[in-house]
N, C-alpha and C positions, 0 to 999 in steps of 0.2 A: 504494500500500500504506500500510497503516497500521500506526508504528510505539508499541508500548505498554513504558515500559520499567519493569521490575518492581524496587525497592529492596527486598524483603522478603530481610532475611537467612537466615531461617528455609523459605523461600518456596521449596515442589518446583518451581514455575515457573523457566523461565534468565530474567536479569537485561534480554537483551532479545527481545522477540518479535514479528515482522511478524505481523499482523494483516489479516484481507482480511474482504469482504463474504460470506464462504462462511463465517465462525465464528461461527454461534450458540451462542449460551449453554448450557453443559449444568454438571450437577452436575459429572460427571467430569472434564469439561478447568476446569473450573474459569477461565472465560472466555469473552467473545464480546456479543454482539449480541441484541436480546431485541426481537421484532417478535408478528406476532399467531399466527405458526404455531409458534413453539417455546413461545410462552407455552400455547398450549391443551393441548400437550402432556406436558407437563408441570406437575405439581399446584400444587408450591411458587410457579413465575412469578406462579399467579394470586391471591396471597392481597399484596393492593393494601401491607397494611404490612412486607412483604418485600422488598418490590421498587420500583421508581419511581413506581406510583400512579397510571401514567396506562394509562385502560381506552378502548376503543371503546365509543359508544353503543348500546342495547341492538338497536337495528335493523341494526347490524354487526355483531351476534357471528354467529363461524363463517367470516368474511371475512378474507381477506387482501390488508392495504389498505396496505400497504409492502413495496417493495422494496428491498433495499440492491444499492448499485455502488459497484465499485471505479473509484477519480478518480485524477489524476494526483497526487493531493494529500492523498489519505485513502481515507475509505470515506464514504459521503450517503446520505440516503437519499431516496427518491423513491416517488410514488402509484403502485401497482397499478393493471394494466387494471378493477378492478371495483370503484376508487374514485372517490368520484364530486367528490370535491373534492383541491386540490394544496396546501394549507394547513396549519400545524399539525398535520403529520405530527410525533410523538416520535422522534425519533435515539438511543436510549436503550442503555448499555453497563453489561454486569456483570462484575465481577471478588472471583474470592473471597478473600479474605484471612485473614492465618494465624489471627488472634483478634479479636475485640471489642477495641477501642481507639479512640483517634485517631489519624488520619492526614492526611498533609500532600498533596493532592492538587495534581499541575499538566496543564494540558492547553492542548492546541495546537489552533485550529480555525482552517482557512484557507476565503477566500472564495474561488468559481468565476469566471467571468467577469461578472460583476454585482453593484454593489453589494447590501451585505446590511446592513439595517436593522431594528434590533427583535431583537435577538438575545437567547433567553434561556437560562439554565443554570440546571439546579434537580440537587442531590443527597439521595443517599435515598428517600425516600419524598414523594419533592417538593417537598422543603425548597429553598425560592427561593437560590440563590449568585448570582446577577446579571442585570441585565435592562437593556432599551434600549439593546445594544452596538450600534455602529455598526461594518464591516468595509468598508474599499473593495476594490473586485474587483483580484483578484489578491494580494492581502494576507491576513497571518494577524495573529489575536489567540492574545495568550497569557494566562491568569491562573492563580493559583494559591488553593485554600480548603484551609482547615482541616474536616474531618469526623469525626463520630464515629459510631463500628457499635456496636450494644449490641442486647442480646436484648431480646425482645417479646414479648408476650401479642396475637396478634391479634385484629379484635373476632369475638365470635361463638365464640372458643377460652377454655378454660381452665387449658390446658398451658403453660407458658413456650417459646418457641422460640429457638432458639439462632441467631441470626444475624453472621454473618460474612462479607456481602459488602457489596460499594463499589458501589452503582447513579448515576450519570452521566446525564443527560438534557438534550437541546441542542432547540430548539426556534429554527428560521430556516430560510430558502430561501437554495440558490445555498451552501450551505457543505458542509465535510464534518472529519470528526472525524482529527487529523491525528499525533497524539501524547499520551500520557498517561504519568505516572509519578506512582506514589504507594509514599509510603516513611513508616513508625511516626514518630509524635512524640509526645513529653510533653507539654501540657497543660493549664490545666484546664477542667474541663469545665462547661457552663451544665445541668442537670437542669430538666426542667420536667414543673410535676404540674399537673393541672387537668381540665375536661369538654371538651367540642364545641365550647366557642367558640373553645380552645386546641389540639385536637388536630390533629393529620397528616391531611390529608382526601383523598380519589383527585378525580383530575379525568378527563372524559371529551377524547376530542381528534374530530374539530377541534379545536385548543384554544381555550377563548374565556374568559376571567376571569372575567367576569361569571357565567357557567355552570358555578363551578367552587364547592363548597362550599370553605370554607378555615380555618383556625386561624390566631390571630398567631402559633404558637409555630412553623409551621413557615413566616414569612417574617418571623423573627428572626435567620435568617442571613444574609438580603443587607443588612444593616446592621453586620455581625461584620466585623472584620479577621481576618485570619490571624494563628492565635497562641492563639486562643480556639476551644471546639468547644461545639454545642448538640446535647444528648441529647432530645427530645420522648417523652414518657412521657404526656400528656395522651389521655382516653379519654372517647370520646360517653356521656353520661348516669353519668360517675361522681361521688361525695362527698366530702368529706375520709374516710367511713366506707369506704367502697369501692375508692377507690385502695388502701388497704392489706388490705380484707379480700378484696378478688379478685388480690393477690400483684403487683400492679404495684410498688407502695414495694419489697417487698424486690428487685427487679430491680435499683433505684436504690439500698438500701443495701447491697446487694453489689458496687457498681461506684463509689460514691460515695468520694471521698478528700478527703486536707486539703489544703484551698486552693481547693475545686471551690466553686459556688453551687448553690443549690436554690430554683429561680424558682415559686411557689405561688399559682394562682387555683381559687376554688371557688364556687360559692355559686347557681350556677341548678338544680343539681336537690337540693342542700340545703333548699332549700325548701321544696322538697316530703315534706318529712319533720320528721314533728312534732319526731322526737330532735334534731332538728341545725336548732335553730332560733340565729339567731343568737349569741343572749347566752349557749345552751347549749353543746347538743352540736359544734355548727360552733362555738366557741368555745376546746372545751377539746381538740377532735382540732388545728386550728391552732399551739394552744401547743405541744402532745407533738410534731409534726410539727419544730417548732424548737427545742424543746430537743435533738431527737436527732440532727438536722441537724448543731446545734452541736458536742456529743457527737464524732462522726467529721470534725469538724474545719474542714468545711464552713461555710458562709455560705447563712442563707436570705433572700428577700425576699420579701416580702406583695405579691401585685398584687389591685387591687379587683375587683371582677365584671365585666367587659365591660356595658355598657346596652342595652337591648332598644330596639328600633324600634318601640315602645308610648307611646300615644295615647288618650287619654281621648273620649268624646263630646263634651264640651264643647271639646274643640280645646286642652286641656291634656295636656301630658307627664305620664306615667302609669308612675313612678316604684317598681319591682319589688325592687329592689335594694339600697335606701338601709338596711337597718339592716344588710345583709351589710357594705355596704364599711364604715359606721361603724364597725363591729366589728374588721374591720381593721385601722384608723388606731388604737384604744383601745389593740389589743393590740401592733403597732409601737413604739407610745408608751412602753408597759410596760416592753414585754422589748427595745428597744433594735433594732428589727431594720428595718430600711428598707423602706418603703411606697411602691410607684407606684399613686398612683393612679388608675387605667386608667378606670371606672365616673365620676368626674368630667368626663374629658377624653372618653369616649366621649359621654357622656347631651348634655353641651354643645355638640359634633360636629351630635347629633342633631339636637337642639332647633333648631341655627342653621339644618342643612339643612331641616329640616321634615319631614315626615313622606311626603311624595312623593318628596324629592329625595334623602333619606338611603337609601331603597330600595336605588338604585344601588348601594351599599355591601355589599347584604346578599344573597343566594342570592334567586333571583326566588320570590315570594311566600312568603317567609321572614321572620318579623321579629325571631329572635334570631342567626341563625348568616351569619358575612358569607360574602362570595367573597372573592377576589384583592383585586379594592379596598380591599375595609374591610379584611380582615389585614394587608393590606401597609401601609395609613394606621396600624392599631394597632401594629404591631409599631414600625414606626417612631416612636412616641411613647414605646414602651418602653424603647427604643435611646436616646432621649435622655434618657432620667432614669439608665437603667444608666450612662452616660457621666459622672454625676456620682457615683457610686459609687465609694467606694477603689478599686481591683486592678483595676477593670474600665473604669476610664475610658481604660484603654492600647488597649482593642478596640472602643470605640466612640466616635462622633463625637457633639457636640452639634447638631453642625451639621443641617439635613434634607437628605435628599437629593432629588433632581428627582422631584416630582410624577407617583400614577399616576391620572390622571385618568378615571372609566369616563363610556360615553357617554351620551344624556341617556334613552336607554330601552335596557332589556335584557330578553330575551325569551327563553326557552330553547329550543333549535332542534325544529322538529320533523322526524317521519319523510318519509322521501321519498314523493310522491305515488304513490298506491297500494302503499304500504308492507303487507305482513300479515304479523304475527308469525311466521315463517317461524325457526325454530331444534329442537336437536337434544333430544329428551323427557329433562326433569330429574327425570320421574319413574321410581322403582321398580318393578321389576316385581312383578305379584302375587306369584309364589313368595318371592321377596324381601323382603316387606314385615312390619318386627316389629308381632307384637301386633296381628293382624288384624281381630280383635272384638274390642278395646278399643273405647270412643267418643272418638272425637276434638272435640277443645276448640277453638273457636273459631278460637284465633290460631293454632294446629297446621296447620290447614284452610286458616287466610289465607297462610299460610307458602307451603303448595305452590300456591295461586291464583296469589299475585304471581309465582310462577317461571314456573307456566304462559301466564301470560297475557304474557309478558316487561315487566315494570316495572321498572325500575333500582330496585338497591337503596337503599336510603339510611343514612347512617350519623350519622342525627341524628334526635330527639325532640323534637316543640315544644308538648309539654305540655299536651295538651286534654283529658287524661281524669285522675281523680283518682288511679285505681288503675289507671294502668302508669307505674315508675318509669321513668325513663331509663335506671338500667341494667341493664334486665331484656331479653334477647336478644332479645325479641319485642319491644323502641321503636321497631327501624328497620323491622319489619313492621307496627306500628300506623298510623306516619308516611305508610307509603307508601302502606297499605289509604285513611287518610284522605284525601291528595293527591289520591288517583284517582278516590273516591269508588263505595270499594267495596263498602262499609256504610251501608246506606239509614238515614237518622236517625230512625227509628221504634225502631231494634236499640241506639241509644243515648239516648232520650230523657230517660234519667234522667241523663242526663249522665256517667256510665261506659260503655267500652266495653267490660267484663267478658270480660276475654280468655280465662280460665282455665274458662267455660261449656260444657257441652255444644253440638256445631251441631245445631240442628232441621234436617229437610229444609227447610223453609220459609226458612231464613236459607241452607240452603246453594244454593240455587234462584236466589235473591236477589243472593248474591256475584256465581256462576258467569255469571249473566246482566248484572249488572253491566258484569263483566269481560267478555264476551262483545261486550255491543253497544260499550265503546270499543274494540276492535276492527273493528267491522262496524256502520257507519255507518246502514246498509238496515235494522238492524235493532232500529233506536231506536222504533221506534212499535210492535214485536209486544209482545204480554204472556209476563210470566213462563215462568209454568206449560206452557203451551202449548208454546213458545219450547224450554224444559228438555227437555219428551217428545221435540218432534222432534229433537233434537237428540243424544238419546240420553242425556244427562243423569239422567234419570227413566225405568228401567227397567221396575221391577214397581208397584205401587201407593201412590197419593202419601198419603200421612199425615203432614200438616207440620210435629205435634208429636213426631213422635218423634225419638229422638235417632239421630246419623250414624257409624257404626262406620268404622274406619280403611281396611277393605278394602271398604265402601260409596264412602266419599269418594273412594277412588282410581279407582274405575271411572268416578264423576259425573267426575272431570280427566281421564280419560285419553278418555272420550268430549269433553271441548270442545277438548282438548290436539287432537283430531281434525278436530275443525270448524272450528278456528282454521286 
């Protein structure tokens, strides 16, 4: 059995409670275990920034690919008959707590009869608490982190969501989760505002690092001592204009107090906006940001823009960034407020690794957003400049910690042989569908392709069109339409990929088979057109220019939705 003992004064839970492999997670008890069948069941499990962050690969949804058992020692957890690997299974626990705060967590994990090597613990939303533990069999590890719960805007939402649970996740063989107590503490708290290269990212499991998109902001924690708490507030494709006009900042200046920091990077999809060009607008939103900081008593610091894995023709580094961070260091200078600069120590990284080897670093065929690697190298460089910072040099080391090395090629897994998108219809039914003859626009179109054709979402932008920002809800549908190569380059030759267009039959023909034939192998050499009729795709008569109504478009999906 496992025991969980609960310090909340306030807290309807008793102080201690046995705990088995039969308590999944539900809103009501307010406790338990969070594997793939209570997560589908419930709506909240599935929104990645509420919860731990790590998802099955798209060829496992619908699967239950963990089992939990109760040990002499805890609860473990172990692969289901209809998984096909015993790896990097998630051990992942929820607990709800009385309010948004920091809390002092401890937990006990004892090894089975076999050494247990590579052990990792991440809180939150994936926020890394420790990695590389070593357990000898028969033995337990104890540690203790500081955490903090605060509400969130999830992406793709723009309600605020109130969160108040503690997510736990242990990642090793041969162990099992053997004790936990988390009890309210004071304080202060690390705040961090920034885009994609800093935000909370989900990771698929198997787990594999290299395969995991990542922010340094959320492997800022396994360099923290206890004593210290880091809030992650960072969001794919946003600005210094946009963290506050889509209501992220006041989340932060309603929770923000005196003595807390306010950790600030910006500047990759500022760029992309004429207003917020460095010397301007990304200049004077910067200052306001610290003056107000100041204001509630807080402490801000400037970090530089992250460096892209860009490369010129000539075999020269190709340098994106450099009037953002200068801007930076001018304005530090000014107003007195401390600068790491991250965009020196990243681009230099780059340069030495070179342009093949720095890869490794970066999400495969990615060249601004890293994995596990590259965050956990950046965060750790940020660790040590914070260390030389007043107040904060109590919670971190200067020292580096043991290297995470990724291997010399990384490759993102594929589907199991003879894999077919085999999942449960994302679409609406026709009585259900708003605004039936309306015409639908482009990325509306692409939106339900990617579901149907099962693509993993993505929750990053890597900037190839002029007119879609990062963070316009449809970047992580542009991203993926492009990945896949769902949009034939004749529909973008002018170099935008005009999302907000009507779809012609002729482009929606185009997608659908696209997407079609990377499913079905046999059917790379048919033609379009042809391909669409039999298919069912193309009903009554093909007229390519005309435009594709919203209860046309659904019936072209739910016919491939069919033949897939």
């Amino acid at each position: 059995m496992y025991q969980k003992s609960i310090a909340f004064a306030s807290s309807q839970l008793p102080a201690d409670l046995l705990v088995s492999a039969t308590d999944l997670y539900t809103e009501e008890k307010g406790y338990g275990f969070v594997i793939e069948k209570n997560r589908r069941e419930q709506e909240l499990l599935q929104l990645p920034e509420l919860n731990s962050a790590f998802l099955v690969w798209y060829w496992d949804n619908g699967k239950d690919l963990s089992t939990l058992v109760d040990t002499a020692k805890g609860v473990a957890i172990t692969a289901s008959e209809s998984c096909t690997y015993h790896k990097g299974l998630p051990l992942s626990f929820k607990l709800k707590t009385p309010y948004p705060g920091s809390y002092q967590v401890s937990l006990t994990i004892s090894c089975e009869d076999t050494d247990c090597d590579n052990l990792m613990i991440f809180t939150g939303r994936r926020h890394l608490a420790a990695r590389d533990i070593f357990i000898k069999a028969g033995q337990s590890y104890q540690a203790s982190f500081t955490v903090h719960i605060c509400d969130f805007i999830p992406r793709g939402k723009e309600q605020v969501y109130e969160d108040t649970t503690l997510d736990l996740t242990i990642l090793g063989e041969h162990i099992s989760l053997s004790g936990l107590s988390v009890k309210e503490i004071d304080v202060p708290v690390i705040y961090i505002a920034g885009d994609s290269t800093v935000t909370d990212q989900s990771g698929c499991y198997p787990y594999d690092p290299g395969c995991c998109y990542s922010g340094w902001g959320q492997m800022l924690s396994a360099y923290a001592k206890s004593g210290v708490a880091i809030s992650n507030h960072a969001h794919s494709g946003l600005t210094t204009e946009s963290f506050r006009s889509e209501g992220h900042y006041d989340i932060v200046k309603r929770f923000i107090k005196k003595g807390d920091y306010y950790l600030i990077q910006f500047a990759h999809n500022d760029q992309k906006c004429s207003e917020l060009d460095a010397a301007g607008g990304y200049r004077t939103r910067l200052i306001t940001y610290i003056e107000e900081v100041r204001a509630c008593g807080a402490f801000p610091i400037i970090i530089t823009p992250l460096a892209r894995n860009t490369w010129k023709g000539d075999g020269s580094y190709n340098d994106l960034l450099l009037d953002y961070a200068a801007e930076c260091i001018r304005i530090g200078e000014q107003y007195q407020v401390p600068v790491i600069d991250l965009h020196e120590y990243s681009m230099n990284f780059v340069k030495q690794e070179g342009l093949d080897q720095a890869k490794r670093y970066f999400y495969p065929k990615d060249y601004t957003h890293t994995n596990d690697y590259g965050a956990y190298l950046m965060a750790g460089y940020i660790a040590s400049r914070l260390s030389q910072i007043e107040g904060l040099n109590a919670f971190f080391d200067s020292a580096t910690k043991p290297s995470w090395n990724p291997p010399k090629t990384i490759s993102l897994p594929l589907p199991p042989k003879g894999y077919e998108a085999e999942h449960s219809s994302t679409l609406p039914s026709i009585d259900k569908l708003e605004r039936p003859d309306d015409v639908i626009t482009r990325v509306e179109f692409l939106n339900d392709l990617v579901k149907t054709v099962g693509y993993v979402p993505v929750n990053v932008y890597n900037d190839m069109y002029p007119d879609v920002a990062g963070h316009e809800w449809y970047a992580g549908v542009v991203e993926v339409s492009y990945q896949n190569s769902l949009v034939d380059p004749k529909y973008t030759a002018d170099g935008c990929f005009h999302p907000l267009e009507p779809v012609t039959w002729e482009q929606l023909v185009s997608f659908c088979i696209n997407g079609y034939k990377s499913r079905k192998a046999a059917a790379l050499k048919e033609d379009s057109v042809p391909l669409a009729e039999q298919l069912g795709i193309i009903k009554d008569s093909y007229l390519p220019e005309n435009a594709v109504t919203r209860k046309e478009a659904l019936y072209a999906l739910l016919a491939l939705e069919k033949a897939l």
